[in-house]
C-alpha positions in Angstrom: 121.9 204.5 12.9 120.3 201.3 14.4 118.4 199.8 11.8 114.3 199.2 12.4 113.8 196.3 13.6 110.0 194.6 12.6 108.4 193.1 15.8 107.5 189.5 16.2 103.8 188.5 17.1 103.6 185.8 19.4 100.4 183.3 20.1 100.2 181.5 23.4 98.1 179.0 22.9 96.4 177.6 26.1 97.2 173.4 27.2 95.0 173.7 30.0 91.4 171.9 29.6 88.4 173.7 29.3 86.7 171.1 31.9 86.7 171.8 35.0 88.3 169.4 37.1 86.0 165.9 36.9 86.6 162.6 37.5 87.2 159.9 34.5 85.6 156.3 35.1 86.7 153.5 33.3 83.5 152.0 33.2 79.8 153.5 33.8 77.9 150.1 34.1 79.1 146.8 35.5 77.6 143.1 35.6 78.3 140.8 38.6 77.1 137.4 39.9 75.4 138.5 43.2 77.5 136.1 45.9 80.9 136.9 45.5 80.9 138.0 41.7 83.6 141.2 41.5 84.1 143.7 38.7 86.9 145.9 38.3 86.8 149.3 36.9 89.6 152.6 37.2 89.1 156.1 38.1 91.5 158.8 36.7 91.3 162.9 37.1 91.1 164.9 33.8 93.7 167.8 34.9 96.7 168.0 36.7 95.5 168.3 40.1 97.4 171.2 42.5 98.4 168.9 45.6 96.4 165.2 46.7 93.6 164.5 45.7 91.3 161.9 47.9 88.6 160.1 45.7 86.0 158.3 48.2 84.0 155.7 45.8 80.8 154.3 47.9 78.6 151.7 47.3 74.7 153.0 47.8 73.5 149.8 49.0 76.6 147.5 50.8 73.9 144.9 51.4 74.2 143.9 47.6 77.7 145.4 46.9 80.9 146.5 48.4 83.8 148.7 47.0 87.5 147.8 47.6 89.5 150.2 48.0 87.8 152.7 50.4 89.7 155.3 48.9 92.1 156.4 46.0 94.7 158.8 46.6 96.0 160.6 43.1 99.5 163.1 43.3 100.6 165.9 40.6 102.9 162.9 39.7 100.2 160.1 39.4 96.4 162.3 38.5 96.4 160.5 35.0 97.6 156.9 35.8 94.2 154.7 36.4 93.8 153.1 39.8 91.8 150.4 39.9 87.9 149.9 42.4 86.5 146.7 42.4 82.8 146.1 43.3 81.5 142.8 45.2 78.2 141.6 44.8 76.8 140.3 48.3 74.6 137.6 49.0 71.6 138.4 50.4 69.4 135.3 50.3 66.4 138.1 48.9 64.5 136.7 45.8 65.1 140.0 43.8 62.4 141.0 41.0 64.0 139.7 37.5 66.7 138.4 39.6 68.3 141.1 39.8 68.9 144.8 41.4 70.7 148.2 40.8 73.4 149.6 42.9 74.5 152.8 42.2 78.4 152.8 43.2 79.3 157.0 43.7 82.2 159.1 44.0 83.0 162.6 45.8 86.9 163.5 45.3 88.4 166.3 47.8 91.4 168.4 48.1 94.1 169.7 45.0 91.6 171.8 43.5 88.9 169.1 43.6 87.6 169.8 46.6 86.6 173.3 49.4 84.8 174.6 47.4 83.4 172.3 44.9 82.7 168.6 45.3 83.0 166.5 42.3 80.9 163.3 41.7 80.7 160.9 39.6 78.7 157.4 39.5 78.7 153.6 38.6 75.2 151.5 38.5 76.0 147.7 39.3 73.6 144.7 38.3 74.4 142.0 39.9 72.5 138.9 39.3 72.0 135.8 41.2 73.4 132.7 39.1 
């Protein structure tokens, strides 16, 4: 006779994030001289994406700063390696209350699970000052 044999409970525990899928930014506020001053900050995802993703950062106000690059690409190979945006205050000749304004620098990501159905956003405020 075949002996009993006890059985063998088994936990799986989950390694998936309970986030949804979101963007990471380095860097929530940055400081920059108004002509020419840049800033550089990095944008990751927080999950494995399921194909490309395409993160579009825009500056709200391009009269007072520009983004470089227009857009960050991210793989299932590369989601968690940073890539960098850097802002670039404008001149605009304006006498600016306090010397200085707000620019609100915003992100919308699309495709690999990051995108159809859901768009995500995330933002950076610039001050850029004239010095």
């Amino acid at each position: 006779p075949e002996a009993s044999r006890p059985g063998v409970s088994v936990t799986v525990t989950d390694d998936d994030k309970a986030n949804k899928a979101a963007l990471v930014v380095s860097k929530s506020m940055l400081s920059l001289a108004e002509a020419d001053g840049t800033d550089t900050y990095t944008v990751t995802l927080n999950t494995r994406p399921t194909g490309n993703v395409t993160v579009t950062p825009t500056s709200a106000d391009t009269k007072a700063a520009t983004v470089s690059p227009t857009s960050l690409t991210f793989t299932t190979a590369n989601w968690n390696v940073a890539q960098p945006v850097t802002v670039t205050g404008v001149n605009d000749d304006i006498n600016n209350p306090d010397d200085k304004r707000t620019v609100t620098i915003r992100h919308t990501a699309s495709g690999g699970g990051y995108g159809k159905n859901k768009i995500i956003k995330g933002k950076t405020n610039v001050h850029s000052f004239i010095r």
